[in-house]
C-alpha positions as a printed NumPy array, in Angstrom:
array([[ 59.228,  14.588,  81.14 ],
       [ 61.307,  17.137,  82.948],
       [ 61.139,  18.202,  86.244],
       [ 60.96 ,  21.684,  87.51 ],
       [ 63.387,  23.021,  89.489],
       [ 62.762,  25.47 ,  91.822],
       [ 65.448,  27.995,  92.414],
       [ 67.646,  27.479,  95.296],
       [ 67.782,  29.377,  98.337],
       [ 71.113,  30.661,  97.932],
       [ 70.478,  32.094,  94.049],
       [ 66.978,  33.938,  95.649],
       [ 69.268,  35.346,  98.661],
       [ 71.413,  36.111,  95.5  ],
       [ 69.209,  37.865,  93.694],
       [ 67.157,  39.837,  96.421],
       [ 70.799,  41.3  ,  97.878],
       [ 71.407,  42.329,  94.491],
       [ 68.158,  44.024,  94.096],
       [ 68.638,  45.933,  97.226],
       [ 72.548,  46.927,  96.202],
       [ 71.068,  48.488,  93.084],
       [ 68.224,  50.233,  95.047],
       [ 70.644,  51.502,  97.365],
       [ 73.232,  52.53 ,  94.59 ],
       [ 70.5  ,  54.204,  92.587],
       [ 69.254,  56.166,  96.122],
       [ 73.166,  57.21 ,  96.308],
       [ 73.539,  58.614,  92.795],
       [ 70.469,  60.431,  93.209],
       [ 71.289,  61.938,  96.455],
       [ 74.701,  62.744,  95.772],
       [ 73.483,  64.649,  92.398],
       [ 71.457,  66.501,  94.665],
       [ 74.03 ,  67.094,  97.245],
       [ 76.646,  67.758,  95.213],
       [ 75.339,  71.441,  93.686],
       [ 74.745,  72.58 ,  97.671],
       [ 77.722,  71.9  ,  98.89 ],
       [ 79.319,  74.027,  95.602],
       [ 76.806,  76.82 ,  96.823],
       [ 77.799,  76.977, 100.247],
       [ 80.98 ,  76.654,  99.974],
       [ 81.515,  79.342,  97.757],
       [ 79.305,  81.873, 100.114],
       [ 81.921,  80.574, 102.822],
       [ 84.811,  81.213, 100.958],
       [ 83.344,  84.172,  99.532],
       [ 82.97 ,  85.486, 103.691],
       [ 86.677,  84.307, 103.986],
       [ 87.838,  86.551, 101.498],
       [ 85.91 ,  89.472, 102.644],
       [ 87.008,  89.323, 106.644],
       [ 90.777,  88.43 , 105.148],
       [ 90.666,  91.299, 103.112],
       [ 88.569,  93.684, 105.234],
       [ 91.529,  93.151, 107.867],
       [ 94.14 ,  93.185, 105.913],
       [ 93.682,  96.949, 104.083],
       [ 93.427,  98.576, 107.221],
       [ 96.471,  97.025, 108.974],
       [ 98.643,  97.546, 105.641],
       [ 97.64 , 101.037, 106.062],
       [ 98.309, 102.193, 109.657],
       [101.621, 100.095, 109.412],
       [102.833, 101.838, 106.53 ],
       [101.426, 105.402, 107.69 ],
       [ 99.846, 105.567, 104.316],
       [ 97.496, 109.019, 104.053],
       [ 96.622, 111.132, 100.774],
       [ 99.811, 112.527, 101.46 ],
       [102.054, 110.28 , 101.402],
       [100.073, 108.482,  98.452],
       [ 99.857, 111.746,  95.947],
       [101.764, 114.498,  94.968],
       [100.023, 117.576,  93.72 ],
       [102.294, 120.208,  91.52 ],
       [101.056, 123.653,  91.002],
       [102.34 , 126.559,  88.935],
       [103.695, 129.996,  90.022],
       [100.225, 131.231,  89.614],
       [ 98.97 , 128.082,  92.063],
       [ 97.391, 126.098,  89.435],
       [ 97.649, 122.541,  89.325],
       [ 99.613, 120.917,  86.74 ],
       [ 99.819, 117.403,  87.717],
       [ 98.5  , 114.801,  89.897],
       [100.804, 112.052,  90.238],
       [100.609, 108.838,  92.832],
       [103.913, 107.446,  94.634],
       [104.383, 104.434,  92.571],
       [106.788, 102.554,  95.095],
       [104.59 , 103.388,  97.962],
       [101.82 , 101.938,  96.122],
       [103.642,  98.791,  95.344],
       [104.315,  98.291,  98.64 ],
       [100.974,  98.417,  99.682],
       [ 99.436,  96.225,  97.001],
       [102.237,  93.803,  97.554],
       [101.83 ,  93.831, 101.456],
       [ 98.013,  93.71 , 100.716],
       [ 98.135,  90.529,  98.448],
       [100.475,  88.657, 101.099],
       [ 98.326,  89.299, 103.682],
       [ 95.081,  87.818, 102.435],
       [ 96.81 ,  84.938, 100.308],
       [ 98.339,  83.724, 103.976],
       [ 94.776,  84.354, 105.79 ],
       [ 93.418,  82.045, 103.306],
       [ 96.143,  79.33 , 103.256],
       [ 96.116,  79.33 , 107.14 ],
       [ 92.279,  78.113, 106.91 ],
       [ 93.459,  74.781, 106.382],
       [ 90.519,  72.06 , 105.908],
       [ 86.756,  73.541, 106.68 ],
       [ 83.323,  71.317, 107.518],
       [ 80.213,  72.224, 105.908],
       [ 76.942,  70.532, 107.475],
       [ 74.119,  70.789, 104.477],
       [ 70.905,  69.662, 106.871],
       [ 68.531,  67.044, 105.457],
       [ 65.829,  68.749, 104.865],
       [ 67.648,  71.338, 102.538],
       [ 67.713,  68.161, 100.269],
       [ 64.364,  67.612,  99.645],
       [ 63.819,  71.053,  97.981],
       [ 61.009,  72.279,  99.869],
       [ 60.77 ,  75.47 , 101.667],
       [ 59.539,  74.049, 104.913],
       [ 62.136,  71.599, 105.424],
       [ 65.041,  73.838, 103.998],
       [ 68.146,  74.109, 106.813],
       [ 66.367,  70.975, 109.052],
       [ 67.138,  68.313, 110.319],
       [ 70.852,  66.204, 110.562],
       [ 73.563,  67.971, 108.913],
       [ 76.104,  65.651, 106.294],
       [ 78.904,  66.778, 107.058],
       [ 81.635,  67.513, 104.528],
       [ 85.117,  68.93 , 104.538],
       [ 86.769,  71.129, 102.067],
       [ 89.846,  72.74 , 101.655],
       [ 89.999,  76.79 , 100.488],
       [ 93.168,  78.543,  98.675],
       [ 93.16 ,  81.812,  97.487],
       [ 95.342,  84.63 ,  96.122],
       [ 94.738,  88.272,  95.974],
       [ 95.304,  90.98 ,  93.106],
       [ 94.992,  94.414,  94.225],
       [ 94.934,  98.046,  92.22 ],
       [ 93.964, 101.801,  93.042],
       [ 91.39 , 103.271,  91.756],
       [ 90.929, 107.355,  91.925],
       [ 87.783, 109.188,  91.491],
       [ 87.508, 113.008,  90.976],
       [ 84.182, 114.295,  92.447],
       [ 82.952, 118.363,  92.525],
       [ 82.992, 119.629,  96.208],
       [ 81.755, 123.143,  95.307],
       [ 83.138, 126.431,  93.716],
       [ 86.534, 125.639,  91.849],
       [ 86.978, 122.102,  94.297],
       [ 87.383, 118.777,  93.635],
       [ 87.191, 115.671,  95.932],
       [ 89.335, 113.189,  94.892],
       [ 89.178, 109.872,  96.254],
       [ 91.681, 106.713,  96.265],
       [ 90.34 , 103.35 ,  96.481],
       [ 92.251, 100.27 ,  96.674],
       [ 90.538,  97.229,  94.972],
       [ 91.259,  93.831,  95.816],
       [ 90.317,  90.84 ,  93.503],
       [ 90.692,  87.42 ,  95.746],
       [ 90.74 ,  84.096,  93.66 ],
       [ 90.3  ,  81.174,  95.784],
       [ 90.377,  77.456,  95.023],
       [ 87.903,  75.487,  96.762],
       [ 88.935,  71.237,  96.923],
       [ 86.092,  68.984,  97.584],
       [ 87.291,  65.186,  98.112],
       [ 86.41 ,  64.513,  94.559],
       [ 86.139,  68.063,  92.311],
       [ 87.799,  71.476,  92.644],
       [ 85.978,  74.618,  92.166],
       [ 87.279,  78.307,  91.354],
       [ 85.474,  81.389,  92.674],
       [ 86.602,  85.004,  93.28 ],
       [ 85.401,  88.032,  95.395],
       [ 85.839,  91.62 ,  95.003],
       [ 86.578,  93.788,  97.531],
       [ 86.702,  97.47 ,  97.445],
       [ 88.058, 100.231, 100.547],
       [ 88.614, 103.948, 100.829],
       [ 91.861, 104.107, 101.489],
       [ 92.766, 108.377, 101.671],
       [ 90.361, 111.187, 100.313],
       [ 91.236, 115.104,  99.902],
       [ 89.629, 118.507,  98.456],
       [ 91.742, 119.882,  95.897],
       [ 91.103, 123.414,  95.496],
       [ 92.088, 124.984,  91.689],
       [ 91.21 , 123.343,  88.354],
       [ 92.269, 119.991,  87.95 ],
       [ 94.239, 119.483,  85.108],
       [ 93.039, 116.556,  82.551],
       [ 95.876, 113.865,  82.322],
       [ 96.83 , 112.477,  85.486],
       [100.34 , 110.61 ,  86.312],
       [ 99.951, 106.589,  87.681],
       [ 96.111, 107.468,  88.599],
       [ 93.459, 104.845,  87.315],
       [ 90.209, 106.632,  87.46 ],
       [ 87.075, 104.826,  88.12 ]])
C-alpha cells in the first residue's frame, strides 16, 4: 500500500508566495485601472491652465510690442460723399501677430519641461468624503503644445447710423500630454479682444480679409 506524502515545506512556501504575488498583481491591475483615468483628468485640467496663462500672456505682450490698435489693424475707405465702401484688415500685420502669437505659447509650453501630479488616496476610492485625502501618488508627465491663432470681427449696432466693430484674436492650443506609458491629446481655446471702434455711416456688406463671428 502506498504511503502518503505530505507536501514539503519548500512546495507550501512555494505555493503561498505565489498566492500572495497574484493577490498583489490583481490589487495592482485594479488600482492602476482606477488610477489611470485620474491622472488623464488632471492632467488635462493642468495642461488645459497651461495653455490659458501661456496664451493669456502672450496676446497682450504681442500686442503692446507690435503697437497693434484698430488702426493699425483696419483700414476703412469712404466715398466722396463719406460713405464707407470697404473694410479691409492689414494682412501682413496680422500675420505677424498670429505668427508672433503661436511662437510665443508653443515655447511657454515646451519650456514646462516634466510636471508631478499627486492624485491623493482617498480620490481613489470614489467616495465623496475621502475625495482629495490622504497621501498623494505621485506621477510625472511631460506637456507639448502648439498654438493656431485667427481673427475674428464682429459688427454690433451702437445707435443711430453706428456700428461697433470688434476684432478678436482666437487662439486654438493643441498640447500633447506623455505619461510614462500612454500619450494623450487635448486642446484649449482661447479667445481676447484685441482693438474695438464705432464706425459711423452704413457699413457696406462684403468685407476685405475680415472673418466675422
Amino acid at each position: 500500500m502506498r504511503r502518503y506524502r505530505r507536501p514539503s515545506r519548500l512546495k507550501t512556501l512555494l505555493f503561498r508566495v505565489s498566492c500572495v504575488l497574484v493577490a498583489a498583481l490583481t490589487v495592482f491591475l485594479l488600482l492602476d485601472a482606477r488610477v489611470r483615468p485620474l491622472i488623464r483628468n488632471i492632467a488635462v485640467v493642468q495642461a488645459q491652465s497651461y495653455a490659458a496663462v501661456s496664451a493669456g500672456k502672450s496676446i497682450p505682450q504681442i500686442l503692446r510690442q507690435t503697437g497693434s490698435d484698430y488702426e493699425s489693424l483696419v483700414d476703412i475707405q469712404r466715398d466722396s460723399n463719406g460713405n464707407i465702401v470697404s473694410i479691409q484688415t492689414d494682412a501682413m500685420q496680422l500675420n505677424l501677430i498670429k505668427s508672433a502669437i503661436n511662437s510665443s505659447v508653443a515655447s511657454a509650453l515646451s519650456g514646462l519641461g516634466s510636471k508631478e501630479l499627486g492624485i491623493p488616496l482617498g480620490s481613489l476610492t470614489g467616495l465623496a468624503l475621502l475625495n482629495g485625502r490622504g497621501p498623494k501618488i505621485n506621477v510625472i508627465v511631460s506637456i507639448t503644445g502648439s498654438a493656431q491663432t485667427s481673427l475674428i470681427s464682429t459688427f454690433d449696432s451702437a445707435g443711430v447710423n453706428q456700428t461697433r466693430h470688434r476684432i478678436y484674436l482666437k487662439t486654438v492650443v493643441t498640447m500633447l500630454i506623455v505619461f510614462p506609458t500612454s500619450t494623450k491629446s487635448a486642446a484649449y481655446t482661447y479667445e481676447m479682444l484685441a482693438a474695438e471702434t464705432v464706425i459711423v455711416g452704413k457699413v457696406p456688406m462684403m468685407y476685405a480679409g475680415v472673418t466675422q463671428k
